[in-house]
C-alpha positions in Angstrom: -34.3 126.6 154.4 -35.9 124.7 151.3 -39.7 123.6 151.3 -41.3 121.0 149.0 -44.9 121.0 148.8 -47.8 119.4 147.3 -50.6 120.9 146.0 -54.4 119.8 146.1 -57.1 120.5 144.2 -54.8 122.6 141.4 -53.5 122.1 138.2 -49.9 122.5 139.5 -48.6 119.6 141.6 -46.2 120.7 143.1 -44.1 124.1 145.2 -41.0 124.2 146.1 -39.4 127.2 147.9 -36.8 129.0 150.4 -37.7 130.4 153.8 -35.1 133.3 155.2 -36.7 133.6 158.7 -40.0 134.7 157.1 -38.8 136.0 153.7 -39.8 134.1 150.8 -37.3 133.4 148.1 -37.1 131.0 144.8 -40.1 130.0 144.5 -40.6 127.5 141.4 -44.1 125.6 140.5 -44.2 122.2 139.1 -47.0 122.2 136.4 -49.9 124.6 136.5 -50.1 127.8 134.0 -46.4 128.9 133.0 -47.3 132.4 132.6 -49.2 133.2 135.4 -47.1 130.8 137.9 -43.7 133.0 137.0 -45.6 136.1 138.0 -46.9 135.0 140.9 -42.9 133.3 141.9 -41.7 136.6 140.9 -44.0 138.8 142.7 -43.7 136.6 146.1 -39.8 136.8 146.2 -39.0 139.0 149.1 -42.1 139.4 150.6 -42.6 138.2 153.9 -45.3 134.8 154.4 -47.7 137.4 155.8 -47.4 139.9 153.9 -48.2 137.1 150.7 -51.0 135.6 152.9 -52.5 139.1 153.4 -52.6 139.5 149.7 -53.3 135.7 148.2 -54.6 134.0 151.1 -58.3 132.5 149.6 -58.2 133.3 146.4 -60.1 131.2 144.2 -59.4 129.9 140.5 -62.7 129.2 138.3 -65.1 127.3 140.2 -62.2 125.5 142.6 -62.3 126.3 146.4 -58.4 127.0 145.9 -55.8 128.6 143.7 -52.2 128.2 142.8 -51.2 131.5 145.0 -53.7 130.4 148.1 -51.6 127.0 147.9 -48.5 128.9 148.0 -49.8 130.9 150.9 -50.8 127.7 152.8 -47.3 126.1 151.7 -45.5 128.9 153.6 -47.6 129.3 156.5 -47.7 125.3 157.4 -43.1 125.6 156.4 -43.1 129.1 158.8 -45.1 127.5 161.8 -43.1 124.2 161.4 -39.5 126.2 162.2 -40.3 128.1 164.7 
């Protein structure tokens, strides 16, 4: 199932992304750090949501309470919990 979410308090604005059960898949940021965002899309596909929460879940960028990858992790755990 596809997921559109926006993100707060980061330079992206936006995430959208696929659920397979748990499985994350095509990931794409709107805005935000090309580079960085592309690794983090790439290195999410296939993982399961906890398996990226374990890993990304709180991380911080600079002096913001939040990150790119922690809004990706709370994107997939409020799109999990919601089809259940």
């Amino acid at each position: 199932m596809q997921y559109h979410y926006r993100t707060k308090g980061t330079c992206s604005s936006a995430i959208d992304f696929e659920l397979e059960g748990n499985v994350i898949k095509n990931v794409r940021y709107t805005g935000g750090c090309h580079g960085n965002l592309q690794a983090v899309s790439r290195l999410a596909e296939g993982m399961t949501v906890e398996e990226f929460e374990a890993r990304c879940k709180g991380i911080r960028c600079g002096f913001k309470p939040t990150s790119c990858a922690d809004q990706l992790a709370v994107a997939l755990r409020q799109a999990y919990d919601e089809s259940k």
